[in-house]
C-alpha positions as CSV (number, residue, x, y, z in Angstrom):
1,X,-30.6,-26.1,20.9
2,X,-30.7,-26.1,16.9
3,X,-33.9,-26.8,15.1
4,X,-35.1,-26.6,11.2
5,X,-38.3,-24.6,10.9
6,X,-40.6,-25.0,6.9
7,X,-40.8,-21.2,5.5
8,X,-41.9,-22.2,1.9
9,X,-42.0,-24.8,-0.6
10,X,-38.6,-25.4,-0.9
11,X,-37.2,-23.3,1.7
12,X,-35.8,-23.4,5.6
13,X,-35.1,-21.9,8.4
14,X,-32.1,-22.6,10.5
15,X,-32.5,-21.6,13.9
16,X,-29.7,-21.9,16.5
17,X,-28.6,-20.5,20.3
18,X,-26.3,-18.7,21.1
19,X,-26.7,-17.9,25.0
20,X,-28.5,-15.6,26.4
21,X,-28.7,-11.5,26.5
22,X,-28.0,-9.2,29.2
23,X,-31.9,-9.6,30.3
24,X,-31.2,-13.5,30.4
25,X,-33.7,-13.9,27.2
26,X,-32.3,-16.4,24.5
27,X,-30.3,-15.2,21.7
28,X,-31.1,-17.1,18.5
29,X,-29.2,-16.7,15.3
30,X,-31.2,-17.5,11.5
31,X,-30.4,-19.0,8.6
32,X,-32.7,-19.4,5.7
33,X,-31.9,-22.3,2.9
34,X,-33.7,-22.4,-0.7
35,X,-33.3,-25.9,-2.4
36,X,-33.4,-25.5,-6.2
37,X,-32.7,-29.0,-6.6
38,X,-36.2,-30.6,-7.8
39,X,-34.6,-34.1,-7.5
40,X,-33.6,-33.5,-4.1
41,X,-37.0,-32.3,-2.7
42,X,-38.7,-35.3,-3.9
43,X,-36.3,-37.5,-1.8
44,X,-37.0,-37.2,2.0
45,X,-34.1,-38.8,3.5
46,X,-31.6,-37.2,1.2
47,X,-33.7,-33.9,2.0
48,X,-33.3,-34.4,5.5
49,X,-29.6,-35.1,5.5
50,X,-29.1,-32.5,3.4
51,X,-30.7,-29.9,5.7
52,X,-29.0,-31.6,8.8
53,X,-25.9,-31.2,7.4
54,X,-26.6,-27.5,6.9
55,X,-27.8,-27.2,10.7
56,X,-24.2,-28.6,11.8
57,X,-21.9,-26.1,9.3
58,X,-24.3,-23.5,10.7
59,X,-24.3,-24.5,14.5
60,X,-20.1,-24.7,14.3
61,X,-20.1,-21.3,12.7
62,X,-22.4,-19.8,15.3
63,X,-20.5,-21.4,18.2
64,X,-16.8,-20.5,16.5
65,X,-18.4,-16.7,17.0
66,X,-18.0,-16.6,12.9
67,X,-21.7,-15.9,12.1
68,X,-22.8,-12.5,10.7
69,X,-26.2,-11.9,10.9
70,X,-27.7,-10.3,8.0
71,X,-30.5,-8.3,8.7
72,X,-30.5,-4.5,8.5
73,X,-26.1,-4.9,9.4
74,X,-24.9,-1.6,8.5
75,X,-21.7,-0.8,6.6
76,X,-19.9,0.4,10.0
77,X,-20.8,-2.8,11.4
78,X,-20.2,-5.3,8.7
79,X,-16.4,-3.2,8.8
80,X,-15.7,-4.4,12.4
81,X,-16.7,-8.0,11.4
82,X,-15.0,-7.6,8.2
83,X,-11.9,-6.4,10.6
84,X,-12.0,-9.1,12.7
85,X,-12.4,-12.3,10.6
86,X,-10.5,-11.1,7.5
87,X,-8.3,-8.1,8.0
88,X,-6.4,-9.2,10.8
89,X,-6.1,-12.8,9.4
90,X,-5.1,-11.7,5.8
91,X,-3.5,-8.7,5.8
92,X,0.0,-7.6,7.2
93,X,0.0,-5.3,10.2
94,X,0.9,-2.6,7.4
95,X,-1.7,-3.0,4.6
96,X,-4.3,-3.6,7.5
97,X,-2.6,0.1,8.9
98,X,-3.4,1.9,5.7
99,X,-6.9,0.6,5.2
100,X,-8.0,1.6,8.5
101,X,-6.3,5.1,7.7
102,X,-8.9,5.2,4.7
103,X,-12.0,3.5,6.6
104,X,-11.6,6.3,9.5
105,X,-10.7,9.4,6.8
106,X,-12.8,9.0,3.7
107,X,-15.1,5.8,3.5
108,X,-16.9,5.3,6.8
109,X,-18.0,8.7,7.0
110,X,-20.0,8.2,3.7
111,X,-21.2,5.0,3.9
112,X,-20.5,4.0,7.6
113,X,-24.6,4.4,8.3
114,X,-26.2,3.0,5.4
115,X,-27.0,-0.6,5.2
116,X,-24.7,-2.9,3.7
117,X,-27.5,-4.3,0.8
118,X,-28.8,-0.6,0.2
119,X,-25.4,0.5,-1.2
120,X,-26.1,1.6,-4.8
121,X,-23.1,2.1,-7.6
122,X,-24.3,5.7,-8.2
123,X,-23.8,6.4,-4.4
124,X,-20.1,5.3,-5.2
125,X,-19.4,7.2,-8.2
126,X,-20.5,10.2,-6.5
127,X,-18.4,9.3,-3.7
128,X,-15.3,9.0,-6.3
129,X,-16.6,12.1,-7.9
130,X,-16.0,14.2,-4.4
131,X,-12.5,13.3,-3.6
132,X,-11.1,14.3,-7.1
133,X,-13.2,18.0,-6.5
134,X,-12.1,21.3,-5.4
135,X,-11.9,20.1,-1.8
136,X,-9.5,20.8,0.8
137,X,-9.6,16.9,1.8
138,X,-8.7,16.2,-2.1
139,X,-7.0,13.3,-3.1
140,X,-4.7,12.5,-5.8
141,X,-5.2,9.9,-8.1
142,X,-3.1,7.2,-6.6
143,X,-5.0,8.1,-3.0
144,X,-8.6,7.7,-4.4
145,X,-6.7,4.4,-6.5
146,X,-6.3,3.0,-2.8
147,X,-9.8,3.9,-1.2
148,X,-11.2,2.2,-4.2
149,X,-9.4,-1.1,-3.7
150,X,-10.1,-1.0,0.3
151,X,-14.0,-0.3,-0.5
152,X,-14.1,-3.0,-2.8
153,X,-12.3,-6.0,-1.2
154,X,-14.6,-5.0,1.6
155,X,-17.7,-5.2,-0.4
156,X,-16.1,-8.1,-2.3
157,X,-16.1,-9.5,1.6
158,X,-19.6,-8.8,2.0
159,X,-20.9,-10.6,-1.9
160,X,-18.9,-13.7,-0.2
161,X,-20.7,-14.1,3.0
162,X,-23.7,-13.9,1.2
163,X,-24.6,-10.1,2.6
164,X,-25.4,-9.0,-0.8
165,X,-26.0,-10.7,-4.1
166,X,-23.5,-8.4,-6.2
167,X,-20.8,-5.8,-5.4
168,X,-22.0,-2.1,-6.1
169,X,-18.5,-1.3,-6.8
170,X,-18.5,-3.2,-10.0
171,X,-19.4,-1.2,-11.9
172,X,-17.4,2.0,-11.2
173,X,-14.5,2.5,-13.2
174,X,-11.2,2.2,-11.1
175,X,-9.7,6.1,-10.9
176,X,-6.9,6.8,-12.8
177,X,-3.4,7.8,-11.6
178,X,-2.7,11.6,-12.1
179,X,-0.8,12.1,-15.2
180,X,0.2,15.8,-14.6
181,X,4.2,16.7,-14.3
182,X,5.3,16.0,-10.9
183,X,6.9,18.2,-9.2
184,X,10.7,17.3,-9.8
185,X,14.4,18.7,-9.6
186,X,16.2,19.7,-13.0
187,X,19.8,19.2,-13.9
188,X,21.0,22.4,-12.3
189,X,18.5,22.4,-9.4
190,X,20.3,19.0,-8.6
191,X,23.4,20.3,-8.5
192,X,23.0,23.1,-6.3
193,X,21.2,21.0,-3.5
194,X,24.2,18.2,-3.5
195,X,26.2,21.6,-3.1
196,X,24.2,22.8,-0.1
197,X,24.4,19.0,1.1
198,X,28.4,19.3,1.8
199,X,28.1,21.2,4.9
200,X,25.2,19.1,6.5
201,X,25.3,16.0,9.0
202,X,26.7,13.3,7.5
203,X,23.2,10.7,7.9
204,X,20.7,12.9,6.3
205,X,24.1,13.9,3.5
206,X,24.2,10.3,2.8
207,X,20.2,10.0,2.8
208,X,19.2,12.3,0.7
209,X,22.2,11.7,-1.6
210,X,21.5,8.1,-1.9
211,X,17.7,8.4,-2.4
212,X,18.0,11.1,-5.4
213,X,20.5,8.5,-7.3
214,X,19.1,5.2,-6.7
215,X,15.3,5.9,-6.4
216,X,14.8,3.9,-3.6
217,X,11.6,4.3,-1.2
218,X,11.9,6.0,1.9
219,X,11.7,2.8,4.0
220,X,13.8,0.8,1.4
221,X,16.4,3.3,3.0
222,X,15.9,3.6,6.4
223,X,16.0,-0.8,6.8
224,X,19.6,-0.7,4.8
225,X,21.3,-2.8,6.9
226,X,25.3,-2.2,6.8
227,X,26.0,-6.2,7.2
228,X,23.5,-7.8,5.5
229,X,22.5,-5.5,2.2
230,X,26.1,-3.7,1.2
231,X,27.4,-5.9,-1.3
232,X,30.8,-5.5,-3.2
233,X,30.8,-7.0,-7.0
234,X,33.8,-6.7,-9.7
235,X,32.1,-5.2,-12.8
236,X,34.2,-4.6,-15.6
237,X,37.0,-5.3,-13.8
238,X,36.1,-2.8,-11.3
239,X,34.6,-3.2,-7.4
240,X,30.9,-1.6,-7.6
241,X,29.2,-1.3,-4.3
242,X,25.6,-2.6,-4.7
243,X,22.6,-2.4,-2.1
244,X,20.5,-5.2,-2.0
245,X,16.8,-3.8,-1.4
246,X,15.3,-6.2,1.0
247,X,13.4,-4.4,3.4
248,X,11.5,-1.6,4.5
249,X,11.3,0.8,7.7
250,X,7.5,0.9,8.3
251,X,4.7,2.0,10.5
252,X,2.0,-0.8,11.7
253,X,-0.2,-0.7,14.8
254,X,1.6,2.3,16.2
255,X,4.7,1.1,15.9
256,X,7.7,1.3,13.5
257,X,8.7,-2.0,12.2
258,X,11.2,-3.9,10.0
259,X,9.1,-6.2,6.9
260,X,10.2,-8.0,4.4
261,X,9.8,-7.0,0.6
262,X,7.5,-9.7,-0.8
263,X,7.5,-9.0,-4.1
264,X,10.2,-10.5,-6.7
265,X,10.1,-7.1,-8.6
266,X,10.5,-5.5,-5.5
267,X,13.6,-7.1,-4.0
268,X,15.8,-5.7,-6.2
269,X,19.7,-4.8,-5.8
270,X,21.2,-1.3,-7.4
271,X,24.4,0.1,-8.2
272,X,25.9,2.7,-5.8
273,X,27.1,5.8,-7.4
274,X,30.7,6.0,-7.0
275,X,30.9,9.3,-5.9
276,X,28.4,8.4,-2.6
277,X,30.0,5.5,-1.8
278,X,32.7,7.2,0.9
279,X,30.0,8.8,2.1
280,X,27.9,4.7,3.1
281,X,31.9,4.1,4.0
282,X,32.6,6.6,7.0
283,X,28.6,6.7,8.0
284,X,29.0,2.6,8.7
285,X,32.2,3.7,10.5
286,X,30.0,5.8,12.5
287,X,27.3,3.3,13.2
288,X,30.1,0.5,14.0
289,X,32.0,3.3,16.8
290,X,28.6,4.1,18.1
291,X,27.4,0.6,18.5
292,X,30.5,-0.5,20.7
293,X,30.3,2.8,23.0
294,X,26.7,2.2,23.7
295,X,27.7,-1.2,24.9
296,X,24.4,-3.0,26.6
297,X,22.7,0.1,25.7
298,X,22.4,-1.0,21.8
299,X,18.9,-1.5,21.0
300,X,19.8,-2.5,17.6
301,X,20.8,-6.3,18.5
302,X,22.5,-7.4,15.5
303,X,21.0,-4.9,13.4
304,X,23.6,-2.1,12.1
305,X,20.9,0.0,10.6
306,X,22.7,2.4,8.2
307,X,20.2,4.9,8.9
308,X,19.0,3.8,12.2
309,X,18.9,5.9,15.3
310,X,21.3,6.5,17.9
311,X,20.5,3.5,20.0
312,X,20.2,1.2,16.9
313,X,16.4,1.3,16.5
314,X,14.8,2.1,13.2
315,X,14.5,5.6,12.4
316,X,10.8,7.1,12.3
317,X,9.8,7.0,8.6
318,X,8.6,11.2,8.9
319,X,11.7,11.8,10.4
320,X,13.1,12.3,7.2
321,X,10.6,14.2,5.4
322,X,10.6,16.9,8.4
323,X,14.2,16.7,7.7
324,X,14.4,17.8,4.0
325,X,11.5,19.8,4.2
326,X,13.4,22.2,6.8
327,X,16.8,21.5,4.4
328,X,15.1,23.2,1.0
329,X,13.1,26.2,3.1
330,X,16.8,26.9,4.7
331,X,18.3,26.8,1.4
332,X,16.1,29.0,-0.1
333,X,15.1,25.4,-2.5
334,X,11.9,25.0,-1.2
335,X,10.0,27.3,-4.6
336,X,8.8,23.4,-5.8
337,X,7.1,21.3,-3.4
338,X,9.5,18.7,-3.8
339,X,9.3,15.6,-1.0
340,X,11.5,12.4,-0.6
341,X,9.5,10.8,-2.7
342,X,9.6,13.7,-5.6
343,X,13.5,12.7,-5.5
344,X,12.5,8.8,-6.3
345,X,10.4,10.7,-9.8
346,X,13.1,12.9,-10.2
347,X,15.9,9.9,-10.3
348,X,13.4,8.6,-13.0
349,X,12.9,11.5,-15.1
350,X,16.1,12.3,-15.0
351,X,17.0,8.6,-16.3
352,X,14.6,9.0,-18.6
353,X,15.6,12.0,-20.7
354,X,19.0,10.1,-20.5
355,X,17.6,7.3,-22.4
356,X,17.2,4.7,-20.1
357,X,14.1,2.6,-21.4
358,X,10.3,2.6,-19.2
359,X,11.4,-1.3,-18.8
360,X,15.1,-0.5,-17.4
361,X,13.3,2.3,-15.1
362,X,10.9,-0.3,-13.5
363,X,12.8,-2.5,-12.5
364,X,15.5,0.0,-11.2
365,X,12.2,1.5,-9.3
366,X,10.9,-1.9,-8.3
367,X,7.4,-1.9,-10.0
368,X,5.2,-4.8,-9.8
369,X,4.7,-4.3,-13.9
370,X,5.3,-1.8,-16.8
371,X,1.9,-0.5,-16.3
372,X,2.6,1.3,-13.2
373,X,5.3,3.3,-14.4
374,X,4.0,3.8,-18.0
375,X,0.7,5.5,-15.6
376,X,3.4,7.5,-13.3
377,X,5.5,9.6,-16.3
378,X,3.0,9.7,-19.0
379,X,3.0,13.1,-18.8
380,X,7.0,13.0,-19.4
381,X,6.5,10.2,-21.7
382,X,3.9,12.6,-24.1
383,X,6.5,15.3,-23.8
384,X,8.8,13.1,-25.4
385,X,6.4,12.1,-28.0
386,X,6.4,15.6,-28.8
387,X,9.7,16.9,-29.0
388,X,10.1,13.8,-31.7
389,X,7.5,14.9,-33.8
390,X,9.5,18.4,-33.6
391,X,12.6,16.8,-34.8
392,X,11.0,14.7,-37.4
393,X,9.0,17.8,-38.5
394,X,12.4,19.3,-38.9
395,X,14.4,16.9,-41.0
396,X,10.9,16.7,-43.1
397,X,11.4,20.5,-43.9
398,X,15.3,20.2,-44.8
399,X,14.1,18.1,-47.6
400,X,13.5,19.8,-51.1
């Protein structure tokens, strides 16, 4: 049953069924519909098509269970329908991962019980305000970047199905990346870890060697597969092993997966260092000889994952990081909180003081723009700034 109900003088309320409740009484979903069109209300006919046609889009969306009642839905709830009719359409298993991660850990247990329509912008910015403080949940800047784009497509969600008339979050300035010096390894810190590599297995050698002089992600590294991204190319007359950065090892719904890099600046193909490529060499070897000793044990398929494990499935993307975090404490190198990824801003910083150009460092980094990696090393870039001003300040003086 669908009927139209008068509320006003030019307004209406949809009313249609949708089955009945555990107590076997009728469940009965509303819409109400404001005309602002004087011409329109002075025609009958057109009127009543007009609200008839309304009914039906209503009626189908009830029925296709697409319908989100409005009253007094709280922020928790609108997230499961939000979940449900966008997240797991739009989204990849991955982005849909990490959103979740922030719903559960920052965002619904601030906002989870109020109603969507009684979110106000100062509640947000005080939100904001409490993950930058002197907490021990504290986020960095590109965290609380990332809770700020989940709360707002959400609320953007919410502005579009008619929930709420404008988006609270509008007007909160986006938080800014931290700008303070990474922690990074210097020339001689470098040295003495690629040292204390030599005498370590050969995949996490070739890892950690690989990801300190090509920058690449984490995953970029662990999906590096032996046939299809090694690529030989004659530069200047000389064979130059390139990887072509396709890929990444990632973790989605539980599981560890293999997706493609979608972005152009991201699918991007760099230059093995010379020195590392016997290293690739014997560790494909390795791969190749365990592969046919497995036999139908090979979980791999046609996958020869350079990094993969034993069996040929991908390796767990915090199986390196527990790695290189027990490598520096055993080495005595673990003074700087350096991580995996610290080795993909030290390959830049270290690129940079050799005067390699922001633009040549993102795209050797893969960034979507300029932007992102001007925000990531302005701290070194400032540094630089300075030392010039030194130098100039010199010459200036030498001049009588």
């Amino acid at each position: 049953m669908a009927s139209i109900e008068k509320r006003g003088a030019n307004s209406w309320r949809l009313v249609v069924e949708a089955g009945y409740d555990a107590n076997s009484k009728r469940i009965k979903r509303y819409k109400t519909i404001r005309v602002e069109d004087e011409a329109l209300l002075r025609t009958t006919k057109k009127l009543r098509d007009y609200l008839n046609d309304e009914l039906h889009k209503f009626k189908i969306e009830v029925e296709a269970g697409e319908y989100i009642a409005p009253e007094k839905m709280t922020f928790g709830a609108f997230v499961e329908e939000w979940r449900k009719k966008h997240g797991e359409k739009h989204l990849s298993p991955t982005v849909l991962d990490t959103y979740n991660s922030h719903l559960k850990n920052h965002i619904l247990p601030v906002f989870g019980h109020l109603r969507v329509d009684q979110i106000k912008t100062i509640q947000i910015v005080n939100f904001f305000d409490q993950l930058k403080g002197k907490r021990s949940h504290t986020l960095s800047g590109t965290s609380r970047r990332y809770v700020y784009r989940v709360l707002r497509d959400i609320l953007e969600r919410a502005v579009e199905w008619k929930l709420i008339k404008s988006n609270p979050i509008a007007g909160v300035k986006k938080p800014e990346i931290d700008t303070k010096e990474r922690e990074i390894f210097v020339e001689d810190e470098l040295i003495l870890m690629f040292q204390k590599l030599t005498d370590e297995p050969l995949k996490w050698r070739t890892f950690i060697e690989l990801a300190v002089t090509t920058g690449m992600r984490r995953g970029e590294l662990l999906a590096i597969d032996i046939n299809k991204h090694l690529r030989w190319e004659k530069i200047d007359g000389e064979d130059t092993l390139f990887i072509d950065v396709r890929e990444s090892v990632v973790k989605a719904a539980g599981q560890v997966i293999i997706k493609d890099l979608k972005t152009k600046k991201s699918r991007r193909s760099i230059a093995v260092t010379p020195e590392v490529v016997p290293l690739i060499q014997k560790l494909a070897n390795e791969v190749r000889k365990n592969k046919l000793l497995l036999g139908e044990k090979w979980q791999g398929e046609e996958r020869l994952l350079l990094f993969g494990q034993d069996n040929g499935l991908p390796t767990y993307p915090d199986t390196p990081l527990t790695w290189f975090s027990k490598f520096l404490k055993r080495h005595g190198m673990n003074h700087k909180k350096v991580t995996i990824h610290g080795l993909r801003h030290t390959y830049a910083t270290y690129l940079l003081y050799k005067g390699y150009s922001l633009k040549e460092i993102q795209e050797l980094l893969g960034h979507s723009n300029i932007r992102i990696t001007g925000e990531l090393y302005t701290h070194f870039l400032a540094e630089m700034n300075k030392r010039a001003a030194v130098a100039f300040s010199g010459l200036k003086k030498s001049v009588k």
